[in-house]
N, C-alpha and C positions, 0 to 999 in steps of 0.2 A: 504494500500500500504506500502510497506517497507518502500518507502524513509521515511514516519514519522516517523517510526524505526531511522533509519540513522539519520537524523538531531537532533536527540535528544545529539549525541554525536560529541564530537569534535577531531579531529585527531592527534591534538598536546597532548591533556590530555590524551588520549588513550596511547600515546608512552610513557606518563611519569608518566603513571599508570605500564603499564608494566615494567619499569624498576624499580621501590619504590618495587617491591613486594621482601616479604621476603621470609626464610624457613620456618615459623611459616604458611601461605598463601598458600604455596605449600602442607605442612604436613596437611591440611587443606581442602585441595581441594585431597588430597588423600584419604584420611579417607572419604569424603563424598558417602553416598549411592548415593544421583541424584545428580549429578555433573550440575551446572549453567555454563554461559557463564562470572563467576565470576572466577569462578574452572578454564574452560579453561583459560583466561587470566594468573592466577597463573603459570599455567603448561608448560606456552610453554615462560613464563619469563626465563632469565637467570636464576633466584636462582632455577629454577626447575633442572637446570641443574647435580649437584652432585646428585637427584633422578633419574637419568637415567635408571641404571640398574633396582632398583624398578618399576618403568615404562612401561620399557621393560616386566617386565615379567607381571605384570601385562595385559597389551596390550594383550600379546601372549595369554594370559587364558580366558581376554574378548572375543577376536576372534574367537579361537575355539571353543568358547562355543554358537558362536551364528553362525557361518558359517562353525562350523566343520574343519577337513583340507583339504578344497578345498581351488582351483584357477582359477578364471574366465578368460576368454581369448576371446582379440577381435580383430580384426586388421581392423586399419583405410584405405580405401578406399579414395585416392583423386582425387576428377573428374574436380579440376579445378585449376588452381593459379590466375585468373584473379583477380585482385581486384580496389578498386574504391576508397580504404581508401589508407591514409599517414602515416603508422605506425612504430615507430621507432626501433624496435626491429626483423620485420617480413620479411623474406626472397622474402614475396611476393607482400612487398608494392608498390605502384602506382611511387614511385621514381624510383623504380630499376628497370633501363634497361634490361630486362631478357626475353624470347621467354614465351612468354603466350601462353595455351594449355587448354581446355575445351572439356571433352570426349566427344566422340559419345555415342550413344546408343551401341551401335555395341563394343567400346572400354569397354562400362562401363560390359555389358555383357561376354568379353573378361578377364577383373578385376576379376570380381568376380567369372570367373571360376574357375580360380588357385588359391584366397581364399579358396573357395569350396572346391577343392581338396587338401586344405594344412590342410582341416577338420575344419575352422571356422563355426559357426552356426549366429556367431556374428558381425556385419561389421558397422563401424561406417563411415556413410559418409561423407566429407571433402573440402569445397570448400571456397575461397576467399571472401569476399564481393560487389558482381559486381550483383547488381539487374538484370540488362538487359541481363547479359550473363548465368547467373545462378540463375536464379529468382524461384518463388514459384512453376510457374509452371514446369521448369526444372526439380527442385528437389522430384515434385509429382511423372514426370514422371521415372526418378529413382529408385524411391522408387515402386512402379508398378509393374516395370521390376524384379526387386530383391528379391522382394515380397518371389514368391514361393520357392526361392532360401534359403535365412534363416529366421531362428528363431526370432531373434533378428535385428532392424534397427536401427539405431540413428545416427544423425546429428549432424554436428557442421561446421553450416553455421549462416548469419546474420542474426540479431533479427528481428523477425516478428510481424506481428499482432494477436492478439487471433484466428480470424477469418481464417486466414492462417495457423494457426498449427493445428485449427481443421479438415480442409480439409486436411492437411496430415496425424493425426489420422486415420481418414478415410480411407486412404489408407493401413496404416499397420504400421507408426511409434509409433518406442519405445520409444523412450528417447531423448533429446536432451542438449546437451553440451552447454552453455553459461560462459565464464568466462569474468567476469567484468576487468579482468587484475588487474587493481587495484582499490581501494577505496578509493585509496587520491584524490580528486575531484578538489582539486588544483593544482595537477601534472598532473591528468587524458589528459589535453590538453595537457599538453607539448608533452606528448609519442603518442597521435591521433591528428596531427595539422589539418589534412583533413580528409575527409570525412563522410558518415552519422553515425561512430564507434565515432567520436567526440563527438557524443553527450548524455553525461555522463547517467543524468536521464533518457533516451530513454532506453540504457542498463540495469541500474539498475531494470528498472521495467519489464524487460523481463521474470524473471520467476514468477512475479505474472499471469503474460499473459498465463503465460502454467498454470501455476498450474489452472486457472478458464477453460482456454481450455479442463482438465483431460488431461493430461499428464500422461502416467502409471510413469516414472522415469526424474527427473533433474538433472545433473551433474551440480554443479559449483568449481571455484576454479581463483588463482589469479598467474599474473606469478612474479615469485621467482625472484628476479633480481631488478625490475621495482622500490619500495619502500620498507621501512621495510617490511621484511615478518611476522613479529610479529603481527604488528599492521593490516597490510593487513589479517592476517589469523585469528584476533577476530572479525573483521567487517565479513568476511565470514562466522563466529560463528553466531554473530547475524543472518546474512541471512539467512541462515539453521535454525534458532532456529523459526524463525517466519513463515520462509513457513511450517513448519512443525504441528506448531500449525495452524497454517491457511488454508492447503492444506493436511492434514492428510493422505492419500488416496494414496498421490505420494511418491515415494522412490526417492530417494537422493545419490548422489555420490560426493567424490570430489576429483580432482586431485593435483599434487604437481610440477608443469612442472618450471624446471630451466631455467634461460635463457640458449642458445644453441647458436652456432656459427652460420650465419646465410648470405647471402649477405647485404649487407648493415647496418647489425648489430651494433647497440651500443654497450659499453661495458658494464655489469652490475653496477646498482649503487650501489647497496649492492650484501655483499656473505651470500650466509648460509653454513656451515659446512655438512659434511655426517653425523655428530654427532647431528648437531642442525634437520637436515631433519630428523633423528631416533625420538628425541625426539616431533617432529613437528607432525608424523607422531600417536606416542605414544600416545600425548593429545587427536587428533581427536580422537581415537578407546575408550582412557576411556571418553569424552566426552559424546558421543555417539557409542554405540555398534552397532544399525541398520545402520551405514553408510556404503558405499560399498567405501573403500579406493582403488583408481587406481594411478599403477606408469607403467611409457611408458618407450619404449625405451631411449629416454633421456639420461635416468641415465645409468650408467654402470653394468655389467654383475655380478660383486661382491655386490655392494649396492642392485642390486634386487633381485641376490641371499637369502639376508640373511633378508630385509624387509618381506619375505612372510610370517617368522617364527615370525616376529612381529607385524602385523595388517595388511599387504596389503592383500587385498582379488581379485581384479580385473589387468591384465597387460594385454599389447601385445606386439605380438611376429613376430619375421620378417618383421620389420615396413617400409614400405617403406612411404614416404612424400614428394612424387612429380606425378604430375598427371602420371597415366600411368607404375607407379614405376614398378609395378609388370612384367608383362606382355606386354604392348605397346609400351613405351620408358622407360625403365629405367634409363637413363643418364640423364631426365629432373631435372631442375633446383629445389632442395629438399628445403621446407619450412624452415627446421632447419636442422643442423645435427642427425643422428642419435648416440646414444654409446653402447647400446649392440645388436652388429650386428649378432647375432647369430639365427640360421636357426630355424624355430617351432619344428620342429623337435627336437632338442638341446632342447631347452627351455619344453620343455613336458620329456626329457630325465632329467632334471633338478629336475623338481617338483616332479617326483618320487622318485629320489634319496632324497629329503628331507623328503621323506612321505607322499606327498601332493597328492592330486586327480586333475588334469584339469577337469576343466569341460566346454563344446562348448557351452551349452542352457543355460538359463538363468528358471530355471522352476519355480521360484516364478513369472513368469507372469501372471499362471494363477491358484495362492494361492490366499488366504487373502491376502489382504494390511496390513504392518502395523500400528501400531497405535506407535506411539512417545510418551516418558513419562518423558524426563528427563524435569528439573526443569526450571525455570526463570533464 
């Protein structure tokens, strides 16, 4: 299990590991053929910082060289806001007064046909944590529905049991989304005061649970805002580092989501720069090359712009975050804000002009798996 990973390390020594490192550490972990999760820590330290541009280019020649100039495209699917949890950051928490909404069949069919026709292959599906109202078998039935519709399925709903994600296997999912938010374990309550998201180890051990399930693909990632991102995004290192060796078979993504305006939103307690997310963004690709780096709308239309040309491999496009967005109600109450609001359309007008390929499917589904090599 991970957590034995995890407690081996301490959170406070982590942040004041990160910050002693040198240029000597950096130049070091540059030069390295298999970059460790020693390397990372170096790189995404402030002193890496003056190697940015190194970095950068760097990054861009890792990327290409193992994804080509494509760009994957997915657009999230939200079939519900209800939730059960107390979350301080989340537009859809159990505090906020707000009109709760849970699709039909009929609605979610409705969804994904204007997906469909905006040419997604890819649809990631999107729901609150509210067992009773969006529960295992909800989200089967979903997934059923959708089935013949795309390529590509994946969720990013509440942690389940092994036995539950194997029964969605079953039905056709791909991939499933989990981010720990963060890995300070002593702030972890503060930001989850209620509900079953409160309970830190529950989460943490959620993609062991898929990876023994066979899971073809795991997203993880932490959100930006919440704790140091430094220190939250080595912990993520490790985690990746061990399901990788442990779960070999499964592919890996991770994302970079900043905090967003949101109702009831806190303010961030930490910032990262556009300059520090480049260089954040940098380490993971020389880290590891097999990783499939996604950035959402979130971020802005210039920042995503110019990320494709340096590691990002995965976005989407036209993002709506509220149930219904698309198609049913679009004035329902959005999880976060969106900032680059611009049409698929635009956004595929985009990638070409940079030289890049969209691409809808996902065809290493049904390649080899790969096999993971970098180091300790």
């Amino acid at each position: 299990m991970f957590r034995e990973v995890f407690e081996r390390y301490s959170w406070d020594n982590v942040v004041a590991d990160i910050y002693a490192r040198k240029a000597s550490d950096v130049e070091r972990a540059l030069n390295s053929r298999k970059r460790t999760v020693d390397d990372f820590m170096s790189l995404i330290s402030p002193a890496a910082a003056p190697y940015l541009e190194q970095m950068a280019r760097m990054s861009k020649a890792t990327t290409q060289k193992r994804f080509g100039k494509t760009v994957q495209l997915y657009a999230p699917l939200y079939l519900s806001n209800e939730c059960q949890n107390i979350c301080t950051y989340c537009g859809f928490s159990l505090d906020n007064k707000i009109k709760r909404r849970t699709l039909s069949g009929v609605e979610i069919l409705q969804e994904a046909a204007y997906l469909k026709q905006q040419g997604f292959d890819h649809v990631l599906l999107v729901t609150g944590e509210a067992n009773k109202t969006v529960g295992v078998e909800y989200i089967r039935q979903a997934i059923k529905m959708l089935r013949p519709m795309f390529s590509n399925i994946s969720i990013e709903v509440q942690p389940l049991e092994q036995e539950e994600y194997e029964l969605l296997i079953a039905e056709g999912l791909h991939a499933v989304l989990v981010y720990q938010e963060t890995y300070n374990k002593e702030h972890y309550k503060i930001h989850h005061p209620k509900g079953k998201k409160s309970n830190f180890e529950y989460r943490l051990a959620t993609p062991d649970r898929l990876g023994n399930a066979g899971i073809h693909k795991v997203g993880l990632g932490v959100l930006i805002g919440l704790e140091d991102w430094r220190a939250d995004n080595f912990f993520t290192a490790l985690h990746i580092n061990y399901l990788e060796r442990n779960f070999w078979q499964t592919k890996y993504s991770i994302s970079f989501p900043r905090l967003r305006p949101a109702e009831g939103l806190i303010e961030p307690k930490v910032a990262i720069s556009d300059r520090e997310l480049v260089q954040l963004i940098c380490a993971w690709r020389l880290f590891d090359e097999e990783l499939e780096l996604s950035v959402s709308t979130r971020e802005n239309a210039t920042f995503r712009d110019n990320i494709l040309q340096l590691g990002a491999t995965t976005i989407s496009a036209g993002s709506r975050t509220n149930p219904g967005g698309y198609a049913v109600e679009p004035e329902s109450l959005e999880q976060f804000s969106v900032d680059d609001n611009r049409t698929v359309s635009e956004i595929k007008d985009m990638i070409a002009t940079k030289g890049y390929k969209p691409v809808w499917k996902d065809w290493d589904r049904f390649a080899i798996k790969p096999l993971h090599t970098h180091a300790v």
